[in-house]
DOVORO-181154 format. One line per 3 residues: their letters; for each residue x, y, z of C-alpha. Coordinates in steps of 0.1 Angstrom, whole numbers, plus 5000, padded with zeros to 4 digits. Example, Ala and Ser with C-alpha at 12.3 -4.5 7.8 and 13.67 -1.06 7.14 Angstrom:
# residues 2
AS> 5123/4955/5078 | 5137/4989/5071
***
This chain:
# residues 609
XXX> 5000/5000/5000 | 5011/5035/4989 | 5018/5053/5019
XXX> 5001/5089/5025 | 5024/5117/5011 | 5021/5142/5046
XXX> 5024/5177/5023 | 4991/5166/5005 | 4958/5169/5025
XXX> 4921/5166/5015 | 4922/5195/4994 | 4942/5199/4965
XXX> 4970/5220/4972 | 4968/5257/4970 | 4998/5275/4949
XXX> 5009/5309/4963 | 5032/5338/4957 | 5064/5339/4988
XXX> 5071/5373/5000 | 5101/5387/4998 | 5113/5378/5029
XXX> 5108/5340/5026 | 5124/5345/4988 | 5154/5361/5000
XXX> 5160/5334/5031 | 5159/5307/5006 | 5182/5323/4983
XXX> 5209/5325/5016 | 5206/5289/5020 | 5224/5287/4985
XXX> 5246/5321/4987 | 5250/5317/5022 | 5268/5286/5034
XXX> 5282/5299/5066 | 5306/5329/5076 | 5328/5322/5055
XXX> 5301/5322/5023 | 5295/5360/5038 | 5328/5372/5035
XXX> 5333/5353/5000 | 5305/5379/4993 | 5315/5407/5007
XXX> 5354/5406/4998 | 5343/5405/4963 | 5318/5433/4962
XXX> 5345/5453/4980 | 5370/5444/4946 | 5346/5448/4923
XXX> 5341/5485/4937 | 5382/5488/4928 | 5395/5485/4964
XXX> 5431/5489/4970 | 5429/5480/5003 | 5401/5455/5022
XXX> 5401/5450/5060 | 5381/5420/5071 | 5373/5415/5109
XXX> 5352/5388/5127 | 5344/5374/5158 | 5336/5341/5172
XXX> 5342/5322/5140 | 5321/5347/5118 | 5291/5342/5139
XXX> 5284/5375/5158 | 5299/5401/5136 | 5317/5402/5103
XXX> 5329/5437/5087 | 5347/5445/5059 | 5360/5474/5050
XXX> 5369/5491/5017 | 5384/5518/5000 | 5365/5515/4969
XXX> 5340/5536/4952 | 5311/5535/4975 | 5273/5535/4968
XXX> 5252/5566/4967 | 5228/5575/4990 | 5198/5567/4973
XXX> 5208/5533/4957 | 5212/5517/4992 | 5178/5508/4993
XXX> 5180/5495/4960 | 5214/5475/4971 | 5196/5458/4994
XXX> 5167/5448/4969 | 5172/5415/4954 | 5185/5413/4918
XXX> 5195/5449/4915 | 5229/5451/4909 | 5255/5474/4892
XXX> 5277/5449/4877 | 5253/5440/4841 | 5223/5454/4827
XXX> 5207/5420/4822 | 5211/5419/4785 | 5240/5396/4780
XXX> 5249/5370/4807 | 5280/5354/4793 | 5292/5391/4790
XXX> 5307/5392/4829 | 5338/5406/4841 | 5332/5411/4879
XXX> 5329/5386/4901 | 5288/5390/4914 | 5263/5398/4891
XXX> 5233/5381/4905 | 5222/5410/4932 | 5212/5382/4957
XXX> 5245/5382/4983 | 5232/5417/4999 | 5194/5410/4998
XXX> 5203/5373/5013 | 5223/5382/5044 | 5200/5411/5053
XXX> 5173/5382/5057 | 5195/5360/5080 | 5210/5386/5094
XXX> 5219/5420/5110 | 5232/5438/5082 | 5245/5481/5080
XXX> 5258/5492/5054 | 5277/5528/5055 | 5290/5540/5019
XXX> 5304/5571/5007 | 5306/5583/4967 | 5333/5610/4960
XXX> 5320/5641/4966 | 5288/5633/4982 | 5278/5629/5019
XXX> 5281/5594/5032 | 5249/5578/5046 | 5242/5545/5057
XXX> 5211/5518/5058 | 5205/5486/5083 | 5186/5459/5076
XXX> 5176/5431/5105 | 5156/5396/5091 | 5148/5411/5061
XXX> 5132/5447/5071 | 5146/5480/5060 | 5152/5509/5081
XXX> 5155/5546/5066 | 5185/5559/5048 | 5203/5582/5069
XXX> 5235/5607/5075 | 5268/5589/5087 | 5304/5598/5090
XXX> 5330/5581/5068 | 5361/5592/5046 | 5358/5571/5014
XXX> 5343/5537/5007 | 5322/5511/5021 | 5321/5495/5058
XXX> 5295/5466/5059 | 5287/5450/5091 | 5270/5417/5098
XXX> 5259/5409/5129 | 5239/5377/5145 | 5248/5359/5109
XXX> 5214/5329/5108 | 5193/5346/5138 | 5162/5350/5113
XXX> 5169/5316/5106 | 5179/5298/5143 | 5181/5259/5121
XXX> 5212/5268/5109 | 5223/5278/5134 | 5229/5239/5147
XXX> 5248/5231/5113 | 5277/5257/5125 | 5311/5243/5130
XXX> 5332/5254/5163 | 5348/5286/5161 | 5381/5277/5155
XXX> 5369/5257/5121 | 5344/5284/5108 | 5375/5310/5114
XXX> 5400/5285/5094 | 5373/5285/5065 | 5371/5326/5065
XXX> 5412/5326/5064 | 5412/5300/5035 | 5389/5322/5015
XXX> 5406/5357/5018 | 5439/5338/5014 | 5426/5323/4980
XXX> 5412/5358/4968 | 5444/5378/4979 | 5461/5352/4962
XXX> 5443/5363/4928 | 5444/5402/4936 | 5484/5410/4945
XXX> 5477/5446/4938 | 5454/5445/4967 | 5461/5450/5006
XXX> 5441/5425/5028 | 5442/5427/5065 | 5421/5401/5087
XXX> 5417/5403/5123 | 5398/5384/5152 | 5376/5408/5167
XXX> 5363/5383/5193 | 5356/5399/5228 | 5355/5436/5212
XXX> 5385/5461/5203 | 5410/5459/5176 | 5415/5425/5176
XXX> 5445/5404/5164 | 5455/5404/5128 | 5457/5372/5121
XXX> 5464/5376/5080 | 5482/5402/5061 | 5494/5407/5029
XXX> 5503/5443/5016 | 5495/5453/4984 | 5523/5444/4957
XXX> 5538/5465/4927 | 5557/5461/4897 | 5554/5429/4871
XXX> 5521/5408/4873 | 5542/5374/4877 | 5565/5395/4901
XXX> 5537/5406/4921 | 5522/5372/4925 | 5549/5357/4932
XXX> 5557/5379/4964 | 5518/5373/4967 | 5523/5335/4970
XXX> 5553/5338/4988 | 5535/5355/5017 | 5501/5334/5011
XXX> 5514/5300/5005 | 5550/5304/5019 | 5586/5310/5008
XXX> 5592/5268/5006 | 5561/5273/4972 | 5576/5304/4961
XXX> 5613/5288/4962 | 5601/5256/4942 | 5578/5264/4918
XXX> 5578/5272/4880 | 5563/5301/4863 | 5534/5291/4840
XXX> 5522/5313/4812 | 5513/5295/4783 | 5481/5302/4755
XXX> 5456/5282/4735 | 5430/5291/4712 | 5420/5323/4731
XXX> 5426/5310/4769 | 5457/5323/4782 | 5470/5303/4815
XXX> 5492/5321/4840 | 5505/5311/4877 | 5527/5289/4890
XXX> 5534/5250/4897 | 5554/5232/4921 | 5584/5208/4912
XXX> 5568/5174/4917 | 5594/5166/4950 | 5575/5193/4965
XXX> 5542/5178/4964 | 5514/5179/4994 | 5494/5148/5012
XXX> 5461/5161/4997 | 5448/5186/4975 | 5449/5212/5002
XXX> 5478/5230/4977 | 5456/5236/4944 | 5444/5268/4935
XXX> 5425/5279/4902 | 5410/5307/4891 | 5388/5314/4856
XXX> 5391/5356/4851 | 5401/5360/4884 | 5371/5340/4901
XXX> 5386/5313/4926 | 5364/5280/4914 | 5362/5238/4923
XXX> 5362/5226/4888 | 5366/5190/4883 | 5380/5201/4847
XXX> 5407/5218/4858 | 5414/5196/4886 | 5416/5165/4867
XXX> 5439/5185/4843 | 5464/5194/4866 | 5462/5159/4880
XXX> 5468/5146/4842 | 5498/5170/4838 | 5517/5154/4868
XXX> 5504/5117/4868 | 5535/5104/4853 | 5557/5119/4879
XXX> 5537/5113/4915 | 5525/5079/4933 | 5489/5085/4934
XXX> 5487/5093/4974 | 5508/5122/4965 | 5492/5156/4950
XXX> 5508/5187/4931 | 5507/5221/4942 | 5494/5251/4918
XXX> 5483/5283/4916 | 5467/5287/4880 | 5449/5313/4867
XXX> 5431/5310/4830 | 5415/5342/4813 | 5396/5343/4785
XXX> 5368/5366/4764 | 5339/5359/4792 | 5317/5349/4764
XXX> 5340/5312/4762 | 5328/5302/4795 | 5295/5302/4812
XXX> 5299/5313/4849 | 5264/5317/4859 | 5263/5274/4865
XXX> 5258/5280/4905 | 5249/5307/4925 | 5281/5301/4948
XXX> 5297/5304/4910 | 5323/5279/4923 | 5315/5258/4895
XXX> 5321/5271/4851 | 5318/5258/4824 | 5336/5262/4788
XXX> 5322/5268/4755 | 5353/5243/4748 | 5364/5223/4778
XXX> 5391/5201/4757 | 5413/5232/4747 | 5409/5244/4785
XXX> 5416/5210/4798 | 5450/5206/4766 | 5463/5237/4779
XXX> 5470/5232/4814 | 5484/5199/4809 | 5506/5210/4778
XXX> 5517/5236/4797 | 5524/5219/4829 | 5544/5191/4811
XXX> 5564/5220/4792 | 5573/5238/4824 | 5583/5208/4841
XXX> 5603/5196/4812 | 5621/5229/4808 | 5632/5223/4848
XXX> 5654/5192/4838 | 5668/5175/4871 | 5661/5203/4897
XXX> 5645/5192/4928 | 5631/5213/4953 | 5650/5226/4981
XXX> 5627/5212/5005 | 5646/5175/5002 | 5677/5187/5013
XXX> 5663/5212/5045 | 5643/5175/5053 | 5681/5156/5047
XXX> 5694/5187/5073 | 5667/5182/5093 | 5672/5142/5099
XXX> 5714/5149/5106 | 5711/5182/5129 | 5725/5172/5161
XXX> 5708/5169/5195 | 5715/5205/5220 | 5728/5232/5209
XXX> 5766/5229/5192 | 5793/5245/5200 | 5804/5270/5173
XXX> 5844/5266/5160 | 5859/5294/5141 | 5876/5282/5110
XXX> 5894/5299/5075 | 5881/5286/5041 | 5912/5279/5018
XXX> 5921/5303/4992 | 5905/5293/4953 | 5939/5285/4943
XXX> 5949/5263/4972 | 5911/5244/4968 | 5919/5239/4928
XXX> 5956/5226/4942 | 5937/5205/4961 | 5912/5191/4940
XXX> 5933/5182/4917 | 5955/5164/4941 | 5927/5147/4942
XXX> 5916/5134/4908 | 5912/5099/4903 | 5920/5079/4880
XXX> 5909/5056/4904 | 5877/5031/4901 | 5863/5015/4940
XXX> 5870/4978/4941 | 5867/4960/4975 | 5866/4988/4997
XXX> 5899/5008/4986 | 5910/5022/4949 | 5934/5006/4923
XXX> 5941/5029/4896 | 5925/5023/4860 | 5946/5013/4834
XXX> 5948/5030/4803 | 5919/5059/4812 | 5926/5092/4803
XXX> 5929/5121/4832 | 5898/5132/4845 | 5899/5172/4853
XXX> 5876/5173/4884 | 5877/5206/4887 | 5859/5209/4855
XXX> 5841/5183/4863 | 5825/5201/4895 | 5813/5232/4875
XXX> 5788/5208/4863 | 5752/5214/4885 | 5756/5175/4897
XXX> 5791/5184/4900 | 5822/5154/4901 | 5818/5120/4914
XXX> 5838/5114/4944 | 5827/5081/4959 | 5801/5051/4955
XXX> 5792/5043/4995 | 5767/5011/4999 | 5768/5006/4967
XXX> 5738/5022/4961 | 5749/5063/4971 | 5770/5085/4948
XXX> 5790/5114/4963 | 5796/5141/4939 | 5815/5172/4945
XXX> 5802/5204/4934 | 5816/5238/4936 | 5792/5249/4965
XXX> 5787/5214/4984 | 5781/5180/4975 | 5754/5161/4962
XXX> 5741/5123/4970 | 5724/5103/4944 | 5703/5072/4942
XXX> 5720/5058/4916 | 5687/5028/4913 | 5661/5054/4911
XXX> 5684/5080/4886 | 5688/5059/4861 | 5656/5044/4864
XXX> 5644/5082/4853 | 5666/5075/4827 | 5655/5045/4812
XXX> 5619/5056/4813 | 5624/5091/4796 | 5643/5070/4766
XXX> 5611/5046/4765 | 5587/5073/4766 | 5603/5092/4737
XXX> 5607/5056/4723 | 5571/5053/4722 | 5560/5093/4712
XXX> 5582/5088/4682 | 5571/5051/4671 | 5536/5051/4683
XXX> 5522/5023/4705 | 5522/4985/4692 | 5486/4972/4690
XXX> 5478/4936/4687 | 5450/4924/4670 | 5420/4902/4682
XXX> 5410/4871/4666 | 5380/4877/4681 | 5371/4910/4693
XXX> 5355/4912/4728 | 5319/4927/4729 | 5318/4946/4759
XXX> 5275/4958/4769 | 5267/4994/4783 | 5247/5016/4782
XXX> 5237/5041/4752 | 5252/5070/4772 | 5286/5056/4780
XXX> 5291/5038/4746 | 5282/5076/4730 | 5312/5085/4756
XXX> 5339/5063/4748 | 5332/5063/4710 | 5334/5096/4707
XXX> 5373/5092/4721 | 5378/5064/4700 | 5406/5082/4678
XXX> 5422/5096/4711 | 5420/5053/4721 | 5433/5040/4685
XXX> 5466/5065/4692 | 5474/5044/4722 | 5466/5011/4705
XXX> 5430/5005/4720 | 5409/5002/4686 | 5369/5003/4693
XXX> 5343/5003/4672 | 5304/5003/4678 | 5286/4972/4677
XXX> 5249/4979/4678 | 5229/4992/4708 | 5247/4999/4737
XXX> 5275/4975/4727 | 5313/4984/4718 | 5334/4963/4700
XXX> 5372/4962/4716 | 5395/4952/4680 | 5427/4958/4692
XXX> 5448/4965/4725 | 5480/4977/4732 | 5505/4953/4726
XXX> 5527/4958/4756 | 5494/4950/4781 | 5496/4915/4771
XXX> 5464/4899/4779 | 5436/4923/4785 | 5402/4926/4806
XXX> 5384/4950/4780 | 5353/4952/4797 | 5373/4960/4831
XXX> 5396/4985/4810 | 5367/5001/4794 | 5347/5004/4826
XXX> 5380/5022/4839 | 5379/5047/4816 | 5344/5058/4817
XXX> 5347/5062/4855 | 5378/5087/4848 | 5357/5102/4823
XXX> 5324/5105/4845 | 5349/5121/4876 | 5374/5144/4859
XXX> 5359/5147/4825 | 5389/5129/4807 | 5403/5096/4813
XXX> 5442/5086/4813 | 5437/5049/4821 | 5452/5033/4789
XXX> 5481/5052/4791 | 5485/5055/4829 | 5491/5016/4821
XXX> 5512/5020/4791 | 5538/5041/4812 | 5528/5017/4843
XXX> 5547/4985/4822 | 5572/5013/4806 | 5580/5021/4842
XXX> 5584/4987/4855 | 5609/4979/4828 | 5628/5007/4830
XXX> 5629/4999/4867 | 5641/4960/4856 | 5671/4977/4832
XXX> 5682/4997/4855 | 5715/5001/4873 | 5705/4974/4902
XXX> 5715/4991/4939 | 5744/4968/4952 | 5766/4972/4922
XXX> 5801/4985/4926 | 5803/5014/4898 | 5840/5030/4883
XXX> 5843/5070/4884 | 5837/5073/4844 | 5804/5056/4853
XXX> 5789/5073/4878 | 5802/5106/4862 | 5782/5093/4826
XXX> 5753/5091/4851 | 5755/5126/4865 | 5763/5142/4831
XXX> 5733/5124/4819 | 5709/5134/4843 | 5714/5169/4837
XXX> 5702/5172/4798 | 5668/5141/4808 | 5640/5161/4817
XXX> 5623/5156/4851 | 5657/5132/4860 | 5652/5151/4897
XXX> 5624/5123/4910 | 5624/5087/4901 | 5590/5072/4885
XXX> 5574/5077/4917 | 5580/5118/4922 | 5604/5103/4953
XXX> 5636/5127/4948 | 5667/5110/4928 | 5693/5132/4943
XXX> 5697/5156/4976 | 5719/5187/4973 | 5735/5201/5004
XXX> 5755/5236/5003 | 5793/5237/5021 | 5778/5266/5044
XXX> 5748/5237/5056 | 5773/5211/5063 | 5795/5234/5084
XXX> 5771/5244/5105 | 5757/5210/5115 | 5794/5204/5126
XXX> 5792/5235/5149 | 5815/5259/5121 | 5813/5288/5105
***
């Protein structure tokens, strides 16, 4: 038996026309999330009035007050009212909505906190009086005269006491004020012309400041990158590479760390479309596609990206918390951050980031506090003397060195003007201990030339193409209409890495060929792979996530095997050779394949200076 829906009586239902009010509350519940939603809201009002400097207080997580502060170019007296009205709005005039260049244009963020909330708004134009307007659970009060220099100061107070439910689903104050510092963080990140200042304002006065970051000047990537050095840290700022790259009418900016420098989670990814921070599973998978060849997959890059384009190639109204876009052509958006990614990190050749040698520091510095010995660094002529009093022509056999017969002098000092610098010692057979002019460096000599041997079968395989072996008889893998529609329509990007399909009728795909170096393959398993990939990030890399999967097992199999005993022309072949492969810095698995340590480092973990 049926059972009796409760919202249906007797009667039939009776359709009627909310008031403003009740409109307005339920627009907050999508606009406004929590505090942190309200200060996404306000912060970008206050740069879309051309602020050049926005102070944001709170207290108690966001909960009892929230004011931001703005230098920008205020609202007039008599369009308060109509601020506070829901859709007005200064930002578009209605008539084209992929036409947007600021970051609201829906007039609802105003109109929706004044009906959760106690909202005043005090707002000065140039040259007029300033004046300001409050607003409590939706009812207006009177314009009237106020006092203020220049700009806007809006104040939100009691944030959800219209609305007392939400009130339960509010996090403790510490993790409601973490999610209002992530989301000025992630707008001054965007805006490094602008000066943000955010202070706790819990139990009245000034407050602390707990985030600053002063306005920058000079070159866009210059600025940002002060910007992200102060945001995301010096450790990002020190290890990334500058991204600027452009495709079909999207240009791509930022930066992107070195793959040794990469995070636990995601927590590290930042992207922006036209200067609007967004979640887009696009652009996340692409930036996970860029870097799946060099990280494990517990392991996540770290990016700030920016992508601007003509707003009329990507539709921002999607959601009202316009967190979400989408692109008139999401395979040149997607081709253009991985492209670019790949490039960057190519052009970086072995580096690794400096973050593996403060962690190698880190693991040697002694217990207590050491005693600090004076000492006198050698002349450069007495070093050179020395170095070369030094050369080998010696290979390691059985703990001690017999000189090589027949090998031709080895000038180490030239030798350690090279960025791996000059071999000095095999130790565990396993450890090379170079010599540079600086310090030294330490090398897995396994996972090096395991990087090696994979970057030669890779361009192997982009120069020859990808073996495919025929079927005798094809397997006939069943799906839906939907997803075979999906997969066929990849089909060509599929036959380039040797997976043939074709359609068989129906919902059915017929597999014809696989890639040869697979082996034996589970098509249906294989196919069902990629359509997850494709229904989560919008792409899928399976096939050739397993392509470079066997590529990187049998580099790992030809490899130099840790445990064997290598002469000085060897391991100095390896180093040379590792400084012209690209990404030679982290083995297969973005584990690093070397660790550099400056003179100046080692000295003072021996108490010198």
């Amino acid at each position: 038996m049926p059972a009796t829906n409760p919202n249906i009586g007797e009667n039939a239902p009776v359709i009627r026309q909310l008031d403003e009010t009740a409109i307005n509350r339920i627009a907050a519940g999508e606009v406004v999330e929590r505090p942190a939603s309200a200060v996404k809201e306000l912060v970008e009002n206050a740069i879309d009035a051309g602020a050049g400097r926005i102070d944001i207080a709170y207290g108690d997580g966001g909960k009892t007050i929230i004011r931001v502060t703005d230098d920008g170019c205020g609202i007039a007296a008599h369009e308060l009212p109509l601020a506070l009205a829901r859709h007005a709005t200064s930002k578009i005039d209605g008539s084209d909505l992929l036409n947007i260049h600021t970051f609201g244009f829906r007039g609802e963020a105003l109109p929706s906190l004044g009906a959760v909330g106690r909202m005043t708004i005090t707002s000065r134009v140039a040259g007029q009086d300033a004046a300001m307007i409050s607003v409590a659970g939706g009812a207006l009060d009177p314009v009237r005269p106020a006092a203020l220099g220049s700009g806007t100061v809006v104040e939100l107070r009691d944030l959800f006491y219209a609305t007392p439910a939400r009130l339960k689903f509010m996090r403790t104050d510490r993790a409601e004020t973490q999610a209002i510092t992530d989301v000025v963080k992630r707008l001054a990140m965007a805006e490094p012309f602008v000066a943000f200042t955010l202070r706790d304002v819990s139990g009245g006065g000034d407050g602390r400041v707990k985030f600053r970051a002063d306005a920058q000047t000079g070159d866009m990537f210059d600025a940002l990158h002060r910007r992200l050095a102060s945001v995301l840290g010096r450790e990002f700022a020190a290890n990334s590479l500058k991204i600027d790259a452009e495709r079909e009418g999207l240009h791509l900016t930022g930066y992107a760390a070195l793959p040794t420098y990469s995070r636990g989670s995601a927590v590290a990814q930042f992207l922006y479309v036209n200067g609007r921070p967004v979640r887009d599973k696009l652009l996340v998978g692409a930036l996970k596609g860029a870097y799946f060849d060099f990280l494990s997959r517990d392991r996540h890059p770290a990016a700030v990206l920016f992508i601007d384009c003509d707003p009329q190639l990507v539709d921002v109204n999607v959601h009202p918390a316009k967190s979400e876009v989408r692109f008139r052509e999401p395979g040149i958006a997607r081709g253009l951050i991985v492209s670019a990614l790949r490039h960057a990190l190519a052009e970086a050749g072995h580096r690794a980031s400096t973050t593996v040698a403060g962690a190698t520091l880190g693991a040697m510095r002694p217990e207590g506090r050491p005693h600090i010995y004076q000492m006198d660094r050698p002349s450069q002529a007495a070093m050179q003397a020395a170095y070369r009093a030094q050369e080998p022509g010696f290979a390691e056999t059985a703990g001690v060195f017999a000189r090589v017969e027949d090998s031709a002098p080895v000038d180490q000092v030239e030798l350690q003007n090279h960025p791996l610098g000059a071999a000095r010692a095999q130790v565990h057979e396993n450890y090379i201990v170079a010599q540079t002019e600086t310090g030294i460096v330490i090398v897995d000599q396994h996972a090096a030339h395991e990087r090696l041997v994979y970057e030669k079968l890779k361009k192997q395989m982009a120069e020859n193409g990808v073996a495919s072996q025929a079927l005798l008889i094809p397997d006939i893998v069943e799906m839906s209409d939907g997803d075979a529609a999906r997969l066929l329509e990849m089909a060509g990007d599929l036959a380039r890495l040797g997976l043939v399909i074709e359609p068989f009728g129906g919902g059915a795909v017929a597999v014809r060929e696989t890639p040869a170096i697979l082996g034996q393959v589970d098509a249906r398993a294989m196919l069902h792979d990629i359509l997850d990939e494709l229904a989560d990030q919008g792409d899928s890399q399976s096939v050739q996530a397993r392509i470079e999967a066997i590529l990187s097992r049998v580099a790992c199999h030809g490899s130099i095997r840790s445990g064997r005993r290598m002469q000085a022309d060897e391991m100095n072949a390896l180093l040379r050779e590792m400084e012209v492969t690209p990404h030679s810095g982290q083995c297969n698995h973005g584990r690093p394949t070397y660790v550099e340590l400056k003179l100046s480092d080692i000295e003072r973990l021996f108490g010198r200076t």
